[in-house]
Structures are given as structure tokens and as C-alpha cells.
Backbone as a ProteinNet text record, in pm:
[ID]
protein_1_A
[PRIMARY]
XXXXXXXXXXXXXXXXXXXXXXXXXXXXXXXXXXXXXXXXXXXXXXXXXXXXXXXXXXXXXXXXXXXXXXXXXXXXXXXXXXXXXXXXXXXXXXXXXXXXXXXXXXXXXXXXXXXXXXXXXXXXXXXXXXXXXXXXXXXXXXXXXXXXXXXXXXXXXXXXXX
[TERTIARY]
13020.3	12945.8	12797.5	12707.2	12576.5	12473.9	12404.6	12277.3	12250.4	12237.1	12225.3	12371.3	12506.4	12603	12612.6	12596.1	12584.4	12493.4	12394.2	12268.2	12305.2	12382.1	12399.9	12569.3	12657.1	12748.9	12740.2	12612.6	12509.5	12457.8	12358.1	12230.5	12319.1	12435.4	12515.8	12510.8	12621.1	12678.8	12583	12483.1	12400.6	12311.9	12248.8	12193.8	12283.1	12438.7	12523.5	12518.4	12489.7	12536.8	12390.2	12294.5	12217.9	12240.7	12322.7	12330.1	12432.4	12485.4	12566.6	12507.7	12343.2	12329.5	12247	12212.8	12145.7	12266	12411.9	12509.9	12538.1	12563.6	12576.9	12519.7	12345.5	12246.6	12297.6	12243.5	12331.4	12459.5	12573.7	12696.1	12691	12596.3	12614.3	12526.9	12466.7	12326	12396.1	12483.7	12514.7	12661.8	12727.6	12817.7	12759.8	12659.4	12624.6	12578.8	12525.9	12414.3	12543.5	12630.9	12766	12858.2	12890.7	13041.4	13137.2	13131.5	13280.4	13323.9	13394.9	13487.2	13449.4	13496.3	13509.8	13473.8	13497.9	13442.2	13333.6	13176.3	13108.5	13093.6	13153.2	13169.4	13284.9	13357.9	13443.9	13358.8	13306.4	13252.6	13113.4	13059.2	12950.6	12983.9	13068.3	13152.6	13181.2	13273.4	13292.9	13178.2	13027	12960.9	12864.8	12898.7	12842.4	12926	13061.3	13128.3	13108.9	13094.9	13091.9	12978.9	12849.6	12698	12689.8	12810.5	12754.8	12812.6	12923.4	12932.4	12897.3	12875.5	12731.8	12644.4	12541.6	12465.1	12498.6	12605.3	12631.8	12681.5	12779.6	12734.5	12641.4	12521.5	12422.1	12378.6	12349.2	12247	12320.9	12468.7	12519.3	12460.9	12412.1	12445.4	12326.1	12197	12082.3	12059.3	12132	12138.4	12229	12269.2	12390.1	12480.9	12522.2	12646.2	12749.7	12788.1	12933	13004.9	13130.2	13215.2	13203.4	13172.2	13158.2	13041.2	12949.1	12823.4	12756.3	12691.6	12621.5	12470.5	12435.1	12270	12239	12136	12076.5	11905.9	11858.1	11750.8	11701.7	11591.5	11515.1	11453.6	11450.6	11371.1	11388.8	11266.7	11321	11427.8	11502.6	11557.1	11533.6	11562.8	11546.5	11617.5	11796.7	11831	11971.6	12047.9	12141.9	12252	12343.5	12518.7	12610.6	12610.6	12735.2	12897	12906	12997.9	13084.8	12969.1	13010.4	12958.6	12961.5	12933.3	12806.2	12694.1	12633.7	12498.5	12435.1	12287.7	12131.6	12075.8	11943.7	11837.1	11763.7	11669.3	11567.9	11407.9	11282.3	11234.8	11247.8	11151.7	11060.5	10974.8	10902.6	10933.1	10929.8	10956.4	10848.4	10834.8	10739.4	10603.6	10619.7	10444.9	10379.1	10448.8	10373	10410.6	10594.6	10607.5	10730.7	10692.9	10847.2	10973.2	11104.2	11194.9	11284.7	11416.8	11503.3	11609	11739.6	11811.4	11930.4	12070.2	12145.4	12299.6	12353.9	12524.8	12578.5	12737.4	12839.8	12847.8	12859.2	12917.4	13046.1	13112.5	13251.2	13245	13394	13442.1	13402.4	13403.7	13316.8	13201.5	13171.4	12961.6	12893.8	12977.7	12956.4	12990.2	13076.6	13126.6	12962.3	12956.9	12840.7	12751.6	12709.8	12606.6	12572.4	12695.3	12668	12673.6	12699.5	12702.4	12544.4	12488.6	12345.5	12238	12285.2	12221.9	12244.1	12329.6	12373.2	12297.2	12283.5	12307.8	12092.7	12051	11906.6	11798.6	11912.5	11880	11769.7	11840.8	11748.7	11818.5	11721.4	11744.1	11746.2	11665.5	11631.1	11632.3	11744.8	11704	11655	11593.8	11504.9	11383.8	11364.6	11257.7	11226.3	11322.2	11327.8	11393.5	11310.5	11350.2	11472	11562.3	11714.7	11692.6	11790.4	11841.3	12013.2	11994.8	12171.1	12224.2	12275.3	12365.4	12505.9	12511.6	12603.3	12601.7	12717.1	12795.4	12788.1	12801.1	12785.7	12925.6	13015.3	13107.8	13133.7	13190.9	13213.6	13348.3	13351.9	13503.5	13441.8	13563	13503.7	13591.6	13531.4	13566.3	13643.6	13686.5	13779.1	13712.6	13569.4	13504.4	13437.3	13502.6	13502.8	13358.9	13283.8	13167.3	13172.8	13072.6	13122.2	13034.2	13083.5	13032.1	12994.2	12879	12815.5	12793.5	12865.4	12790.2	12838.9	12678	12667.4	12718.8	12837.6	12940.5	12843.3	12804.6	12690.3	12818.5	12811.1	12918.8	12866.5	12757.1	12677.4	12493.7	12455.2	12382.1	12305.9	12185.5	12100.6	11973	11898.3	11784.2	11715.7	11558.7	11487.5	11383.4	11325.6	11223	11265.9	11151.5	11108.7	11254.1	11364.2	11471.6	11602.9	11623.9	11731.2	11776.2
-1891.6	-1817	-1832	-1702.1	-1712.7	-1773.9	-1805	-1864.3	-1759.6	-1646.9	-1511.9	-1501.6	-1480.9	-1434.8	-1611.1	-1698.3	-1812.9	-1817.9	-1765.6	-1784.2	-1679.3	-1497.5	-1408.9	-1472.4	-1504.3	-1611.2	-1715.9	-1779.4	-1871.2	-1757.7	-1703.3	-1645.9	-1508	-1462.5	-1347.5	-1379	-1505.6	-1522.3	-1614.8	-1631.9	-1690.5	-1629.2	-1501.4	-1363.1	-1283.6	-1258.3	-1244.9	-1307.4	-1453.3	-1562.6	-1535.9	-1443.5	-1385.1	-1290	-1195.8	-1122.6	-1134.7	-1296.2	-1327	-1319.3	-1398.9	-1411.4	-1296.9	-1153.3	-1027	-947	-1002.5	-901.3	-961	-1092.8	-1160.1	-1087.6	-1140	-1079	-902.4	-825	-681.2	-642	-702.8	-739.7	-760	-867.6	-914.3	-795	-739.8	-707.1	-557.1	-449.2	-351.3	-403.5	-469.9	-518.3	-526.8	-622.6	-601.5	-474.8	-376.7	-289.3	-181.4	-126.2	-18.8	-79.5	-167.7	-252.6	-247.2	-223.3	-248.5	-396.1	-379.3	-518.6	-552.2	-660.9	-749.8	-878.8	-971.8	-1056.4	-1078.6	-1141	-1130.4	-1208.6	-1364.3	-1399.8	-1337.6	-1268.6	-1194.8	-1117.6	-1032.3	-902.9	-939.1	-1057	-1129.8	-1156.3	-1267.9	-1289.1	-1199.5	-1098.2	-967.7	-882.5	-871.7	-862.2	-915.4	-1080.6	-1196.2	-1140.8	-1150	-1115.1	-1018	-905.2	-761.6	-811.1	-831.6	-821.1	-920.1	-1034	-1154.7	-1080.6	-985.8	-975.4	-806.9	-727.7	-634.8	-700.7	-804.9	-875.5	-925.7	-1026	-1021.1	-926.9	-835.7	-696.6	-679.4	-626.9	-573.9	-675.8	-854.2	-903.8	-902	-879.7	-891.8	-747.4	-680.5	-513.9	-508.4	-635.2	-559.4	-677.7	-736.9	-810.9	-765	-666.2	-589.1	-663.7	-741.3	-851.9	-791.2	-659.6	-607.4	-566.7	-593.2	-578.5	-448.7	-366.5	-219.7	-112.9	-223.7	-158.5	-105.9	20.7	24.9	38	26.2	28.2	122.7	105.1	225.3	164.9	257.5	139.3	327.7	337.3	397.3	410.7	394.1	352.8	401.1	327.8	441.5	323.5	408.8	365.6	258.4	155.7	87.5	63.4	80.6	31.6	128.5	178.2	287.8	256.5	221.4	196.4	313.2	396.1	470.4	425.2	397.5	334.2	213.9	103.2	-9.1	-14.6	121.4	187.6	98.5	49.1	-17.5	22.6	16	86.2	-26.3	-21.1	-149.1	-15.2	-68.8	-10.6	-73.9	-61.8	-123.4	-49.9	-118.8	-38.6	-102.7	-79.9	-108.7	-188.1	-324.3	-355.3	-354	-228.1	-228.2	-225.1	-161.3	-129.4	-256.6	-398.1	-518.2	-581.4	-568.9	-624.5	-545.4	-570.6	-494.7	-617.6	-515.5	-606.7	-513.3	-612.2	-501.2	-521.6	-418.2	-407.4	-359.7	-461.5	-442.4	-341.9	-289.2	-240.7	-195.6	-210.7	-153.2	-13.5	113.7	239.8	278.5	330	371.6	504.9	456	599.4	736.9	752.8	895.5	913	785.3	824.7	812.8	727.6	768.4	892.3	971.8	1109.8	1204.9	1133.4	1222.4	1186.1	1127.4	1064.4	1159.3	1154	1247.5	1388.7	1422.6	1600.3	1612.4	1529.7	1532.6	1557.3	1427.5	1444.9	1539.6	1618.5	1776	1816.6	1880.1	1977.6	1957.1	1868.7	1875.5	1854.4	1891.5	1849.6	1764	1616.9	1505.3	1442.8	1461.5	1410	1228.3	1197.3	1038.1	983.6	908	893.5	766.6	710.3	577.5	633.2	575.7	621.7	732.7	748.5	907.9	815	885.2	806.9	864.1	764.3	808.9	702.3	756.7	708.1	645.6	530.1	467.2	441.4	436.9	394	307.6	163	88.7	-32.5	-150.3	-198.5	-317.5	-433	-612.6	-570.9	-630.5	-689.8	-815.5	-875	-1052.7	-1097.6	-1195.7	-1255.2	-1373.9	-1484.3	-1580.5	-1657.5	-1750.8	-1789.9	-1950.9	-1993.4	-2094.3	-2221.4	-2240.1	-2357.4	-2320.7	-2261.3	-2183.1	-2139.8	-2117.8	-2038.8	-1864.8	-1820.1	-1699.4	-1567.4	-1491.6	-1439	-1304.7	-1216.3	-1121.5	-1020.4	-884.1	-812.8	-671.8	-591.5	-489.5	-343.7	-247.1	-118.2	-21.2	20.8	199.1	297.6	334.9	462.1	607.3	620.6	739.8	720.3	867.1	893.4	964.2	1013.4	1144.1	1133.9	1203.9	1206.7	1260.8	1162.4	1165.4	1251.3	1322	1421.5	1526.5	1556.8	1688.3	1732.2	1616.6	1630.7	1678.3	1744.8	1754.1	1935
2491.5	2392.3	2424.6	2447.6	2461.4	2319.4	2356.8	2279.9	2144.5	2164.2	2065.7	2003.8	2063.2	1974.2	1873.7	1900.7	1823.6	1693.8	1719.1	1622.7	1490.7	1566.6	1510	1413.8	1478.9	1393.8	1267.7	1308.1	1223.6	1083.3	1139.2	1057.3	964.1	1023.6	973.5	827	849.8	657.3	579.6	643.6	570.2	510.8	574.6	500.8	432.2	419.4	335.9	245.4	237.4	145.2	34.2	73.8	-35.5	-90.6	-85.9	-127.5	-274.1	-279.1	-421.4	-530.8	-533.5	-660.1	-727.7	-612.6	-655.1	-683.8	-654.3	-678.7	-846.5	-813.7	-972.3	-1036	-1058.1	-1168.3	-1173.2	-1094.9	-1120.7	-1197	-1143.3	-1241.4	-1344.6	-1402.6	-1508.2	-1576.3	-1566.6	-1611	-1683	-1554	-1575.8	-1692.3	-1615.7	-1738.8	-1918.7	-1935.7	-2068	-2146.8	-2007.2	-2077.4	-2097.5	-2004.9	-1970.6	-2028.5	-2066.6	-2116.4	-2069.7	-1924.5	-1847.3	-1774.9	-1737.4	-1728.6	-1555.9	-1561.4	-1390.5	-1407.8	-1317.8	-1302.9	-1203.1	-1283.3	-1173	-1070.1	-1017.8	-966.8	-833.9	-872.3	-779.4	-739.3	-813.8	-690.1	-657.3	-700.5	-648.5	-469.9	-466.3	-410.5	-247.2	-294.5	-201.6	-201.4	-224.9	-201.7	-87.9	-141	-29.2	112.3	122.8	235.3	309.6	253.5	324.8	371.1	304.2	396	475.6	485.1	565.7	690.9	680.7	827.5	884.6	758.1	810.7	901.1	854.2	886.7	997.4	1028.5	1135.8	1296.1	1260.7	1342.1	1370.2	1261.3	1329.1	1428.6	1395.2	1486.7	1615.4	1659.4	1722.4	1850.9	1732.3	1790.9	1848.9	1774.2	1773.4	1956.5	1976.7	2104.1	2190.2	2204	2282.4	2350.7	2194.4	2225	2251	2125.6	2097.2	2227.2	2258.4	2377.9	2433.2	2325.5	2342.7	2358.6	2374.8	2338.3	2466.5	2480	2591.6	2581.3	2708.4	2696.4	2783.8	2813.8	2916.7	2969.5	3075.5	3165.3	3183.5	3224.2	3318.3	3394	3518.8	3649.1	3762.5	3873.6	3983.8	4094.4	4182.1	4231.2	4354.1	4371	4490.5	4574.5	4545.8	4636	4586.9	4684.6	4640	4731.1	4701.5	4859.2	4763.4	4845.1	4742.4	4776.9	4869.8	4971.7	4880.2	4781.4	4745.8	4615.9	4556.9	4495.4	4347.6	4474.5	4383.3	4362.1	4253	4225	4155.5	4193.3	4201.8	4119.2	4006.5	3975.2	3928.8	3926.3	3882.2	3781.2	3689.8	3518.5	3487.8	3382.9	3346	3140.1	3144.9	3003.6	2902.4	2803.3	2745.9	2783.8	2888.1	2970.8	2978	2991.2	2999.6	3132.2	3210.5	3312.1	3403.5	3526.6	3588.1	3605.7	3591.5	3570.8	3664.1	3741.4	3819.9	3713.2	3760.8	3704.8	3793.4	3812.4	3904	3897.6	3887.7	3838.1	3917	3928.6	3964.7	3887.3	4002.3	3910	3919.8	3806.3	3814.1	3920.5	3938	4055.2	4006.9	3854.8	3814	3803.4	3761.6	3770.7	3930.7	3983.8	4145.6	4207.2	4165.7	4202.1	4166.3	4011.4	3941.1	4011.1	4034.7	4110	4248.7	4313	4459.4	4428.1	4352.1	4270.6	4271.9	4186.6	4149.9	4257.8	4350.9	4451.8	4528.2	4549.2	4587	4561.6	4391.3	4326.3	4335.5	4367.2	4365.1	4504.8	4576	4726.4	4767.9	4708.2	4741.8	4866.9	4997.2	5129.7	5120.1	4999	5020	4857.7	4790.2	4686	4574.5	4692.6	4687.7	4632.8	4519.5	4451	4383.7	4273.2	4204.7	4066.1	3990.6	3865.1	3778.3	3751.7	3703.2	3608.6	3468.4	3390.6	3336.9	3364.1	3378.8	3231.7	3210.2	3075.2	3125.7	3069.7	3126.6	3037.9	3057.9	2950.1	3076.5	2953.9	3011.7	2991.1	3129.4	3131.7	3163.4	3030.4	3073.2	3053.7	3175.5	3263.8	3240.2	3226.8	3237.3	3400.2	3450.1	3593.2	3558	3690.4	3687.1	3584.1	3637.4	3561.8	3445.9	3351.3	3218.7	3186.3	3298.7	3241.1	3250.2	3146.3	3134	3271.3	3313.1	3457.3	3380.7	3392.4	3306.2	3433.1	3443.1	3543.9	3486.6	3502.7	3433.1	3523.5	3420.9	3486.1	3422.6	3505.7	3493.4	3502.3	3389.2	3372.4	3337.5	3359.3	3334.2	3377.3	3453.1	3524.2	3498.8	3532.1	3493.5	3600	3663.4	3708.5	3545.8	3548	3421.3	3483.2	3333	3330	3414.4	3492.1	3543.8	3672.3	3667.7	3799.1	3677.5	3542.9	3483.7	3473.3
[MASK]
++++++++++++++++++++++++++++++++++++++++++++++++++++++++++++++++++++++++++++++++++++++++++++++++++++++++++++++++++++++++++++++++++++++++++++++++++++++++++++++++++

């Protein structure tokens, strides 16, 4: 388990675990003033729950923990094997530093991939800025640490190449 899905596990039901005594006071409050029934400790309660793990989702989501989640990079290209079907790109994080960014592409976004480059008759495509969209896949290995390597499943040349 990484450092972030731990904290988001942690900090989830504990920002849930506020949301009891604003569900209480409300409960109680609409109860006296409407005169309908419940108990407010119950739906205090299932209040606390639902948002502790809202809360948790999101921080999960907002760290692109979820198994399912994808991201996406924009940069230009540095290093291209279609062969081993692997793709290297340099962006820029927040206009403060450059960062690379490495992935395996699936057999269709590699297909897409050489269409593109067809379809825009790029002789050389080292250094043309594309946009990847792709997903952490994590395995874990014999000495139970967890192995993180990112599947680019979708492609685009950015701006003025679409």
C-alpha cells in the first residue's frame, strides 16, 4: 500500500466522522420543527458512513489511486519503439519543471498511433507534441513489493496536428 492510498484510508472516515454531529443537529432540528419520526442517531450515523467513504473515494481519486482511473500527460516526444511498443515523453509540470514520462501502448493505441502518423505524414516523430491518456498498472513481485508501470491506451497529436 502506497503512502497516499494510506493517508486517504486514514483521513476518509475521519472527515466522514464529521459529518455526524451536523447530521444529528439537522435531524433533530427538522424533526421538532416538521414532526416526523426517525432516530437521530441512526441517520446521524449513515450519514457519518456514506461521507466517510465519499471522502475517501474522492482522496483516493484526487491521487489517481483508483484501479480504474486514467490520467493523461502532454508532451513532446522523445523516444518512440513501435516495435516494443513503447513511448517516452517530456512535459512540462505546471510551468515550474520538466518531468519524463514512460508507457507501454496497447496493440490498439499502437495501431492508432501508426494511422496518425500516416494519416499526417510525419517522416520523424521525435519531437511533436502528443497527448497520452493511460492507467498505473500495479503487480506485485516475488519480494512483495508493489511494481507500478504505466498502459497508454489512447493517443492524439495536440493542437495545431488534430
Amino acid at each position: 500500500m502506497s503512502h497516499d492510498v494510506g493517508l486517504s484510508i486514514i483521513y476518509g472516515p475521519v472527515l466522514g466522522a464529521w459529518a455526524f454531529p451536523v447530521a444529528y443537529v439537522v435531524h433533530t432540528s427538522l424533526r421538532t420543527q416538521l414532526h416526523f419520526g426517525g432516530n437521530p442517531r441512526a441517520v446521524a450515523l449513515v450519514a457519518a458512513f456514506l461521507m466517510g467513504i465519499v471522502f475517501t473515494v474522492e482522496l483516493l481519486r484526487h491521487d489517481n489511486s483508483l484501479p480504474w482511473q486514467k490520467d493523461s500527460h502532454e508532451g513532446k516526444i522523445v523516444a518512440l519503439d513501435l516495435d516494443q511498443r513503447s513511448l517516452a515523453l517530456s512535459y512540462n509540470v505546471r510551468d515550474l519543471r520538466r518531468d519524463d514520462f514512460t508507457g507501454e501502448m496497447t496493440k490498439a493505441c499502437k495501431e492508432k498511433l501508426e494511422k496518425l502518423i500516416e494519416k499526417y505524414s510525419i517522416d520523424d516523430p521525435i519531437g511533436e507534441n502528443l497527448v497520452v491518456h493511460y492507467w498505473t498498472k500495479r503487480t506485485k513481485t516475488e519480494g512483495y513489493k508493489i511494481e507500478a508501470r504505466e498502459v497508454i491506451t489512447n493517443v492524439m497529436f495536440a493542437r495545431g496536428k488534430k
